[in-house]
N, C-alpha and C positions, 0 to 999 in steps of 0.2 A: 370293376366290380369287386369286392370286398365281403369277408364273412357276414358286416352288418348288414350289408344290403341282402343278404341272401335271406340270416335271420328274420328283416322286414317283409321280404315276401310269406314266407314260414308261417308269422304272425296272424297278417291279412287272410290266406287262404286258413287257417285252421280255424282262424276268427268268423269266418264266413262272410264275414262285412266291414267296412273301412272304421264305424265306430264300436264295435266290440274289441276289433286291434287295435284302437286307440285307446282305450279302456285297460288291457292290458298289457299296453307295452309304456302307459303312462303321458300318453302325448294329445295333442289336440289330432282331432278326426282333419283340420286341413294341413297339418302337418305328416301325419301318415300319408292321407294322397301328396302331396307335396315328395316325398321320398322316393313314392313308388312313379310317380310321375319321372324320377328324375332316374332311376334303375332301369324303363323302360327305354328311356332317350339314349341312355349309354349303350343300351343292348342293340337298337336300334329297331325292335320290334314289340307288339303289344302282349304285356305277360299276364294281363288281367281283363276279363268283359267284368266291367260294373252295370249295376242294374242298382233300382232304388232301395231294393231291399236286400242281397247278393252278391257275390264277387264270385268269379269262377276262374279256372284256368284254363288259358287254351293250351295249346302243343308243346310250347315250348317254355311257358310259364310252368307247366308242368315238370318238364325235367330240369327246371331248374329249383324247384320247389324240390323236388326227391335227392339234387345235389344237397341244398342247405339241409334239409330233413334227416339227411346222411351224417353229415358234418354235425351236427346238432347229437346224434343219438353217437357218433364216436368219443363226443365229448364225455355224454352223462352214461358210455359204457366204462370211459376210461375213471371217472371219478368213483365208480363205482367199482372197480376192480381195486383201488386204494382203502375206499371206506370200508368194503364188505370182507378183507381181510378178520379172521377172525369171529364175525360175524354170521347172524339169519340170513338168507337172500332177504332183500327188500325190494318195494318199488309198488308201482300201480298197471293192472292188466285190463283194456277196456275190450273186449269180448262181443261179441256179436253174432249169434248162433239161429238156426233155423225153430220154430215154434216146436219143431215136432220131433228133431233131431234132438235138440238140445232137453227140452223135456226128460223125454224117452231114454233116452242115451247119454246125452254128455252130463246131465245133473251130478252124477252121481261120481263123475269123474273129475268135475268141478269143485264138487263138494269136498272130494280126497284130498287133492290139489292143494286146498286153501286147510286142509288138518297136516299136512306137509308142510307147507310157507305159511304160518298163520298170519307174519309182518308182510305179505303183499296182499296189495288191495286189491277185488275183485271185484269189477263193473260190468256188469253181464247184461246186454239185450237178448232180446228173446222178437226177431226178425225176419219175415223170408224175401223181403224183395231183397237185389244187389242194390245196395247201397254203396254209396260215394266213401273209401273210408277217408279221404280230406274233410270232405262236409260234416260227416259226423266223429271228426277224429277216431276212429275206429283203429285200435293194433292189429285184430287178428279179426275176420271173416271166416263162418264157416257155409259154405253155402251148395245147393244144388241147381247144377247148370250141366250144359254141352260141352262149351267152349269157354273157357275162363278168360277176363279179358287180357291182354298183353301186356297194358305199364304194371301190373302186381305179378309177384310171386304167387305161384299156383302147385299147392302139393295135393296130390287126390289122396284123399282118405278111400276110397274103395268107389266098386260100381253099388247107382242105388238100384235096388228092387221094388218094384209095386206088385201090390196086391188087388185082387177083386174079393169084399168080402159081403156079406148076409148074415142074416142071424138064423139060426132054425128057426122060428117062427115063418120071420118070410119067405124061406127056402121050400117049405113045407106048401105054407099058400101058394106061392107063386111059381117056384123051382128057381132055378138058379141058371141064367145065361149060359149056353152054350158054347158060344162066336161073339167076338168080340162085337160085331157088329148089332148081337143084342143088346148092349146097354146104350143103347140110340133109343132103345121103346123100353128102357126100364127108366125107375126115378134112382137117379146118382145122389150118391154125396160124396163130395171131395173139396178140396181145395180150388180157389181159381184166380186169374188174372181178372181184375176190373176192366170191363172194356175190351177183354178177349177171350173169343170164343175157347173154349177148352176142347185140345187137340189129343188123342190117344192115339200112341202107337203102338199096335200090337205085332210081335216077331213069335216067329213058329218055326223052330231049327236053325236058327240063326241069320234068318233073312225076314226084310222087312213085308207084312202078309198086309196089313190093314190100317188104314188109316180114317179115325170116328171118330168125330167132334159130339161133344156129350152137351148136355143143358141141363146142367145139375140143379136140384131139385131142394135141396139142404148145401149149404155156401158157410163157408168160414176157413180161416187161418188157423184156429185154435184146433190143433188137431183131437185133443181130449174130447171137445164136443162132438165131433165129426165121429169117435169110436161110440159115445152114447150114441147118436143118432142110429149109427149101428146095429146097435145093441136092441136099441127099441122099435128094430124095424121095418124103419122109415125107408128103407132103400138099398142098392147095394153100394159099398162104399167101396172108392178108389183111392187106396193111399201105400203110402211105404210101409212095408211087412215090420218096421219096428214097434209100430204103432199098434198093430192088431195081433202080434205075433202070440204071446201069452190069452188072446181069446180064443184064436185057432186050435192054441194047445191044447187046452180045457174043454174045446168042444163047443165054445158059446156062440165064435162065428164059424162059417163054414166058407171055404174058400175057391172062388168059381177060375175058371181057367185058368188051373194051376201046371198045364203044358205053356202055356204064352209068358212071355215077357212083354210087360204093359212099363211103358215108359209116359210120363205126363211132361214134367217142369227139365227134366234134366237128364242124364246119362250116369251123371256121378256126383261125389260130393269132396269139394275141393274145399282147401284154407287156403286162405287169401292174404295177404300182408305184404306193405310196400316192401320192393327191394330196396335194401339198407343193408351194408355189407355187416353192419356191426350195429345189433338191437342192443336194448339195455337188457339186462340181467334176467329181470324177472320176465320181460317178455321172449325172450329168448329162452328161458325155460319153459314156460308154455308151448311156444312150439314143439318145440322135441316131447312135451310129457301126451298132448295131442297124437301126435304120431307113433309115441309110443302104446297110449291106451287103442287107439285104431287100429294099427295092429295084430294087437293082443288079439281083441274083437273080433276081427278075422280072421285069425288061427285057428281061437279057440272054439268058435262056430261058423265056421264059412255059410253066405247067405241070410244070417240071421243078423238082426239090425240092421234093416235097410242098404248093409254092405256086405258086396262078397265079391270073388274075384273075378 
């Protein structure tokens, strides 16, 4: 096995399929399998499931994908510590941030980010399932989960906090749930899994007290909408305190079971990014400027932004 074969695999999995990688490594589509055919043989196991439209990794195609992906990024850190002598940071950062997270919160840190580096490139999703970052060539994940998974590097940005909110109007008609186990017979609006039921946990002194599956009534990703919906309502809403934090202040919504910690999607909110001992420049600033604005964040307001300690 050899760097180019390693490169070849690098190619295929970021390509997603045998002819996109053959497309951009300049070769005929049976010449790409033809290679990978013959780096499997030498290995003596299978480092790719192909399907008609896909390629994926299995176990061991995978660590060996993360070797060449390493070897690959020592390169273009090393040519860049030559080039960017004297120089702006440069390079390109593709990003992948939570709807409601990123919104709310990272915009604006984004925004600094790229008035700091104006020569790197910023390529921003606006995401919340965990995505593959192979499949979508993704640098950095920002995401809310449990357990983050094992092949990526996982730094928690803080624990998340949810909220229950209403608006006075509806508080006034209806009142505002007492037990968590009231918003079983009230109309939710929150966020949800297609295809799965939505699970609340509610804790009361630090131990787990309830467990209510909701049938929320207003449905979306776009957490912006989910605050109107709020606002106009419709219901009480279940989302992260960064999202609604500035209406609670002002008095607009009102916030119901403010002893409980309501957990939905996750426990915390992690950044994700393959282990690679040595990133290029610009993403490698990203990292630490992440960490550092998170942080801050949580210093300077513990609890506030959907992260506290």
């Amino acid at each position: 096995m050899d760097t180019k074969s390693l490169t070849l695999l690098v190619e295929i999995l970021d390509a997603g399929n045998l002819s996109e990688a053959a497309r951009r490594l300049k070769m005929t589509r049976a010449n790409v399998s033809y290679h990978l055919s013959q780096l499997e043989r030498s290995v003596g196991m299978q480092l790719v499931r192909r399907s008609t439209r896909r390629v994926e990794a299995t176990e061991i195609g995978l660590k060996l994908y993360q070797h060449g992906r390493s070897i690959q990024d020592e390169l273009v850190a090393a040519r860049e510590s030559v080039q960017s002598l004297g120089k702006t940071p440069q390079g390109k950062v593709r990003l992948s941030v939570p709807s409601g997270y990123g919104q709310f919160v990272m915009t604006p840190w984004l925004l600094e980010f790229k008035r700091d580096y104006p020569d790197i490139v910023l390529d921003v999703l606006f995401e919340n399932s965990v995505d593959d970052l192979l499949r979508d060539e993704v640098d950095i994940a920002v995401r809310i989960m449990s357990e983050p998974p094992q092949n990526l590097v996982a730094r928690e940005l803080g624990q998340v906090r949810y909220v229950a909110c209403a608006s006075r109007a509806y508080a006034e008609a209806k009142g505002l749930p007492a037990m968590p186990e009231d918003l079983a017979r009230r109309p939710v609006i929150s966020a949800a899994v297609i295809g799965r039921p939505l699970r609340l946990s509610a804790y009361y002194g630090g131990q787990p007290r309830q467990h209510v599956v909701l049938e929320p009534t207003v449905l979306s990703r776009n957490y912006a909408f989910l605050r109107d919906a709020m606002r106009a309502g419709l219901g009480v809403g279940i989302v992260p305190d960064y999202v609604v934090h500035e209406d609670v202040a002002r008095g607009e919504l009102l916030q119901a079971l403010p002893d409980w910690r309501l957990s939905i999607f996750g426990r915390a909110m992690y950044m994700l990014y393959m282990p690679n001992r040595h990133h290029p420049r610009a993403i490698a600033m990203m990292i630490e400027y992440i960490l550092r604005r998170a942080q801050a964040a949580h210093e300077g307001q513990p609890g506030l932004l959907g992260v506290s300690g």
